[in-house]
VMD Tcl script that draws the C-alpha trace (Angstrom):
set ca {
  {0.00 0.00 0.00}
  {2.74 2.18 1.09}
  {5.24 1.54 -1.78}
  {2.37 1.62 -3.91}
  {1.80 5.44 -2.94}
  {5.75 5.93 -3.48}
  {5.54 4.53 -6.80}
  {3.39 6.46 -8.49}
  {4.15 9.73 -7.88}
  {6.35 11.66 -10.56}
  {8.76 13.96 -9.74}
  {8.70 18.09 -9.76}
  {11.68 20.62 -10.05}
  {11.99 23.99 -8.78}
  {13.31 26.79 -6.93}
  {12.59 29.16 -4.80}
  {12.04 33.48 -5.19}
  {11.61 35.35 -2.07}
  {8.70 37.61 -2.94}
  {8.85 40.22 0.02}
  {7.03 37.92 2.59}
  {7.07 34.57 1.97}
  {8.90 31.99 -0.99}
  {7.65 31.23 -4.12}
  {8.47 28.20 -5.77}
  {8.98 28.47 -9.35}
  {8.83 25.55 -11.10}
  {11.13 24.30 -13.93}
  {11.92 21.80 -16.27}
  {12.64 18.25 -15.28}
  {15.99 16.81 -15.53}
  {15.92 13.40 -17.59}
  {17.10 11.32 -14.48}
  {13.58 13.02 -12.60}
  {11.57 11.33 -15.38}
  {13.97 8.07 -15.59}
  {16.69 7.97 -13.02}
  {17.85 4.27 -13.98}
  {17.12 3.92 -18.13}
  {17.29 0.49 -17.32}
  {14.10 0.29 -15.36}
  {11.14 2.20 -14.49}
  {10.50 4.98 -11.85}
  {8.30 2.66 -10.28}
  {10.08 0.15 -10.14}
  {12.94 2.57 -8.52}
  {11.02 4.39 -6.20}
  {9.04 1.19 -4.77}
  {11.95 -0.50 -3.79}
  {13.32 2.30 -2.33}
  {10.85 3.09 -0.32}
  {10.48 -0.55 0.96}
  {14.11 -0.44 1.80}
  {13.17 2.91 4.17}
  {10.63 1.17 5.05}
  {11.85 -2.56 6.61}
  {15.73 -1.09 7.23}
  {16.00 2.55 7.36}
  {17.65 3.31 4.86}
  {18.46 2.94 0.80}
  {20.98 3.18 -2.06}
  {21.26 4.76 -5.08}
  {24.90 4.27 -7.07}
  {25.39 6.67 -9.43}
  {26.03 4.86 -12.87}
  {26.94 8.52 -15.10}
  {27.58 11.93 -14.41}
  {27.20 15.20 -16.86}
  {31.10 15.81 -18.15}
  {30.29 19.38 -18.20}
  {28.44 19.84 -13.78}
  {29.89 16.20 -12.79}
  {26.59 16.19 -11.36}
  {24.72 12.80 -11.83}
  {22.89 11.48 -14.63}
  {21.74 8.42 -13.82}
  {21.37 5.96 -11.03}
  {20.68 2.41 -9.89}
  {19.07 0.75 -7.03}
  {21.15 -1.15 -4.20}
  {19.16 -3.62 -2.49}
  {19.93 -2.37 1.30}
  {19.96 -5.96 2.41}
  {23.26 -6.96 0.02}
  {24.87 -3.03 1.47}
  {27.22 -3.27 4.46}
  {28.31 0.35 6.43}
  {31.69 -0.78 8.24}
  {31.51 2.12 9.96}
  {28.04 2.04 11.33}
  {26.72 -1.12 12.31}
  {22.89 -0.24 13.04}
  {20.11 -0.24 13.64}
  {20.27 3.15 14.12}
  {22.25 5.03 11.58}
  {23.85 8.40 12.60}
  {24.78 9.87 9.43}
  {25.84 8.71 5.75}
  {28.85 6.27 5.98}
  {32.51 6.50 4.85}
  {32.78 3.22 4.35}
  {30.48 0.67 2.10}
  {30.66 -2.80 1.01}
  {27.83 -4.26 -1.78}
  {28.18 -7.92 -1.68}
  {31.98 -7.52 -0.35}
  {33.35 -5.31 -2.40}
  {33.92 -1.78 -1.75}
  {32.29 1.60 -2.79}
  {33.18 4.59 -3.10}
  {30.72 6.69 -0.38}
  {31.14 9.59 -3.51}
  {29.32 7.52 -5.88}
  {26.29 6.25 -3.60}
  {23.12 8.38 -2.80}
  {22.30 7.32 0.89}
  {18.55 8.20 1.95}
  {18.93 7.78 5.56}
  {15.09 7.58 7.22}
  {14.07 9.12 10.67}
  {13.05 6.11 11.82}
  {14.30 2.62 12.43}
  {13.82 0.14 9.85}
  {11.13 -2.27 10.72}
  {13.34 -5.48 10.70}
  {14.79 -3.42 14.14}
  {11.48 -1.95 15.31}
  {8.94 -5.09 14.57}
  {11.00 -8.46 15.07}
  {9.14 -9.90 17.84}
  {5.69 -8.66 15.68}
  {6.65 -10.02 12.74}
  {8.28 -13.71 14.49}
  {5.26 -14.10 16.07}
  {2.75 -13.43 13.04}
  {4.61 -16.04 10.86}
  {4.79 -18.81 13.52}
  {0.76 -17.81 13.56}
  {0.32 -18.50 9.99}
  {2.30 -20.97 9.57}
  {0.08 -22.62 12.52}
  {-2.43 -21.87 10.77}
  {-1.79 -23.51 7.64}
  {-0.98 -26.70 9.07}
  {-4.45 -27.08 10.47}
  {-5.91 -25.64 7.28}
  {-4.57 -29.15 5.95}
  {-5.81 -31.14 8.69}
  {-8.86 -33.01 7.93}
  {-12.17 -32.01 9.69}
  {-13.12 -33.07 11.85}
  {-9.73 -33.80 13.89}
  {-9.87 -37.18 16.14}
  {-8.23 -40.31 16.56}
  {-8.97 -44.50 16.01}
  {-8.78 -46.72 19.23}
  {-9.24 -50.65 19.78}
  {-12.43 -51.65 21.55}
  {-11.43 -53.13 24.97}
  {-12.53 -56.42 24.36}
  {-10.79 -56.75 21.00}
  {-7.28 -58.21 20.60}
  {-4.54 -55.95 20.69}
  {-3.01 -55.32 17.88}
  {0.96 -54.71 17.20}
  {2.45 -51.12 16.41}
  {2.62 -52.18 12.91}
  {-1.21 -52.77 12.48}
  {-2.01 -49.72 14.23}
  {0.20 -47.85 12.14}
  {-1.11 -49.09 8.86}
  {-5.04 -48.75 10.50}
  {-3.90 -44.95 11.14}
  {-1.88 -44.38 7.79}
  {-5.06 -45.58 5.43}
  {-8.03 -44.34 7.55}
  {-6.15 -40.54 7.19}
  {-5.59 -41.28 3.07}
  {-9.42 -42.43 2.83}
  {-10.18 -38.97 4.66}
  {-7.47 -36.83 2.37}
  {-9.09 -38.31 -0.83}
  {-12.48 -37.70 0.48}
  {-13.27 -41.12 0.30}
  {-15.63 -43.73 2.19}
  {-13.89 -44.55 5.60}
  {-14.60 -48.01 7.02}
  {-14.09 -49.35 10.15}
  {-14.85 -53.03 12.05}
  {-16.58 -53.79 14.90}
  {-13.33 -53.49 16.93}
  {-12.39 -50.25 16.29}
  {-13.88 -46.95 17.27}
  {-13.49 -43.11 15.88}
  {-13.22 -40.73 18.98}
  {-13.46 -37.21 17.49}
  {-11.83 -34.06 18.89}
  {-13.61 -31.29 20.94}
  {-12.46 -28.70 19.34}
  {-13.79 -25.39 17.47}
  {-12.63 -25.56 14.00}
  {-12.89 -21.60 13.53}
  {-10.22 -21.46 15.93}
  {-7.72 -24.00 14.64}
  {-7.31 -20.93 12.14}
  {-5.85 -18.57 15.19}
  {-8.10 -15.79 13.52}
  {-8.13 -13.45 16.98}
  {-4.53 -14.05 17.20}
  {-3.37 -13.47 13.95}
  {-5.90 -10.22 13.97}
  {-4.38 -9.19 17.02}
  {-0.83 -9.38 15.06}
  {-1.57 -7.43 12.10}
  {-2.53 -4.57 14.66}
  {0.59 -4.84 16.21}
  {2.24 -4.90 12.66}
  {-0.05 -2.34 11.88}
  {1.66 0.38 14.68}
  {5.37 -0.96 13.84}
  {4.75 0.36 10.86}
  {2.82 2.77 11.34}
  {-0.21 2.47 8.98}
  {-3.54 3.28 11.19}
  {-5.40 -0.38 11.87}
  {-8.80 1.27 10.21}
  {-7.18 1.82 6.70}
  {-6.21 -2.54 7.10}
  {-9.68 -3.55 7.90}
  {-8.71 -3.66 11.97}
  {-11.12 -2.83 13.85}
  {-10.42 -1.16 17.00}
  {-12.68 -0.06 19.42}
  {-12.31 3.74 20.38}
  {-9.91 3.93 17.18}
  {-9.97 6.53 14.35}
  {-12.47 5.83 11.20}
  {-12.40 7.70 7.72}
  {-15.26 8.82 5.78}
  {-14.88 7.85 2.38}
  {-12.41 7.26 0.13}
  {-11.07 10.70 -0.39}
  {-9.87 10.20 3.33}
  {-8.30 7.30 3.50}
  {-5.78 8.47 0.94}
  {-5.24 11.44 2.98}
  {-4.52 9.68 6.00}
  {-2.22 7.32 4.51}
  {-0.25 10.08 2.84}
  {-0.01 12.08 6.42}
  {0.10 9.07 8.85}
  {2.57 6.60 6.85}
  {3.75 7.78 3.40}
  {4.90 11.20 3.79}
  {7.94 10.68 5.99}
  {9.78 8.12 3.70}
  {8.42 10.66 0.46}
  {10.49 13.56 2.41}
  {13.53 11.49 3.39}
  {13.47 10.84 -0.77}
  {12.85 14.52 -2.08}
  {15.16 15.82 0.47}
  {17.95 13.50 -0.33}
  {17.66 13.94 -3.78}
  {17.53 17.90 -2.96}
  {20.87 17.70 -1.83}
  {23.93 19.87 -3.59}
  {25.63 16.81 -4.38}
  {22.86 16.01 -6.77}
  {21.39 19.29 -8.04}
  {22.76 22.84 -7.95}
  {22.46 25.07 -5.00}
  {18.62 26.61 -4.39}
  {17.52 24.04 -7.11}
  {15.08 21.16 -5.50}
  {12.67 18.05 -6.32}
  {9.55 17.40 -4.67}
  {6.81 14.31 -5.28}
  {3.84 15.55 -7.54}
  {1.45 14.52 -5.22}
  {-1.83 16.69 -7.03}
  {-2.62 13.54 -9.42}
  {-3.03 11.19 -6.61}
  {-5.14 13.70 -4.73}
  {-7.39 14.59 -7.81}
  {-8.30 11.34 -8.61}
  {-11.31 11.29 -6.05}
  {-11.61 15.23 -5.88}
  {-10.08 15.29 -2.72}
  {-9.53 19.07 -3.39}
  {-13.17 19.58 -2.55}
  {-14.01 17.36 -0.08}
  {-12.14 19.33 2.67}
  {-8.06 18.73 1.72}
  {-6.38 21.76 0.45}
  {-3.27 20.60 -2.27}
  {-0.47 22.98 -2.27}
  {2.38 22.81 -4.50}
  {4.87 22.15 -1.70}
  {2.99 18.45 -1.81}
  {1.93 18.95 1.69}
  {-1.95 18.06 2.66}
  {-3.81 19.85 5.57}
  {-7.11 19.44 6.79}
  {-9.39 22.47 6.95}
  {-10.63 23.76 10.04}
  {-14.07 22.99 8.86}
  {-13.10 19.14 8.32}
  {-12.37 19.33 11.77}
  {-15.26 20.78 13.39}
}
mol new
graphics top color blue
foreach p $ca { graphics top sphere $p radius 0.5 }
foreach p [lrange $ca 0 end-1] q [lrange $ca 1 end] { graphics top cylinder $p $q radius 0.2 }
display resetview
């Protein structure tokens, strides 16, 4: 959902004109590597992964691929996956500035040539381990009894029969459960008997538990429950669509679309008083959110009137 946001947004280029009281931005042409900054793939495709990288470790990688012979300013990048990039000099999880020293899959780069978009926030790897352990040991619970057959129970000799060896038992067991897989007729003699289980088949599948985790994943990452389908009592609700998009621009998009812009802002990258911000007006138009309550500015910021509020 998140990345998805990221993705989509283009980029716009501008600078900034003091006007006597306040800035104006004045907007300018884009830069090819703002419309494409890897040829190779697509600004989705760039973005996306980028943001999941802020996302699940805190940070991302851009290497710079070519620069302009005439600025030596960049004109093209490619993504580093942040899981194959190693800092020497800062070990995480929380990272305290860009490093001096990087490894990407052992061998060394050089910090010049790699764009670091440092979040401000941990990564969730750091922030939601125990969250995230404890949801996959739920589904994975939960997918073993989804292949269980209903309803659970187990086969046991009559006391007046004659006991029968581990071996007979064994086979008894093995081709009552294949009749069952197969959905086929099950047959039993005189001196055996089916005891079934007492058990609520609902909650072999762990559903309260597993709800209960993707809440908790929910607040590591920081996405409200409501816009997930959680319900929470006492919780936040939106409206309509037109709402939910603005919450999940405020409440869990916009800091990793600021780390980007801002990082991308930077000298290194563009010339001084130059910058790059997400185009975040087609997204917002799509449902009209302009009338429904949201003001758009061009700064890609979203506020909620004061008559939204009261």
């Amino acid at each position: 959902m998140m990345t998805a946001v990221a993705g989509s947004l283009g980029f716009k280029h501008y600078t900034l004109q003091w006007t006597g009281e306040e800035y104006e931005k004045i907007y300018l042409e884009l830069e090819r590597w703002m419309v494409q900054p890897d040829p190779k793939v697509t600004r989705n495709f760039l973005i996306s992964n980028t943001t999941t990288d802020l996302i699940m470790r805190g940070r991302a990688f851009w290497y710079v691929t070519s620069r302009s012979q005439a600025t030596g300013r960049p004109l093209s990048f490619t993504w580093l996956p942040a899981a194959m990039v190693n800092t020497l000099d800062q070990t995480g999880p929380q990272w305290f500035g860009p490093s001096t020293e990087i490894t990407f899959n052992g061998m060394e780069l050089d910090p010049r040539e790699v764009v670091q978009f440092l979040s401000g926030t941990q990564g969730l790897i750091y922030t939601g381990a125990t969250a995230m352990k404890t949801a996959l040991r739920l589904q994975s619970a939960a997918e073993r009894f989804a292949v269980n057959e209903i309803a659970a129970g187990y086969l046991q000799q009559r006391p007046s029969s004659e006991p029968m060896s581990a071996e007979d038992l064994g086979e008894l067991a093995q081709g009552w459960a294949n009749a069952r897989r197969v959905s086929a007729v099950g047959a039993l003699n005189s001196e055996v008997e089916w005891h079934e289980f007492d058990s609520d088949p609902s909650k072999l599948q762990l559903v309260e538990g597993r709800q209960f985790q993707a809440l908790e994943l929910s607040r590591a990452i920081g996405v409200p429950p409501y816009l997930l389908g959680i319900g929470v009592p006492g919780s936040f609700t939106y409206q309509n669509a037109q709402q939910a998009r603005q919450d999940l621009y405020l409440f869990s998009v916009k800091q990793y679309l600021d780390c980007i812009q801002e990082t991308l802002s930077s000298n290194d990258i563009l010339p001084a008083g130059r910058y790059i911000e997400f185009d975040l007006h087609d997204y917002l138009e799509v449902n009209d959110m302009s009338e429904n309550g949201v003001e758009v500015e061009d700064s890609a910021d979203v506020r909620i009137s004061e008559d939204s509020r009261s």
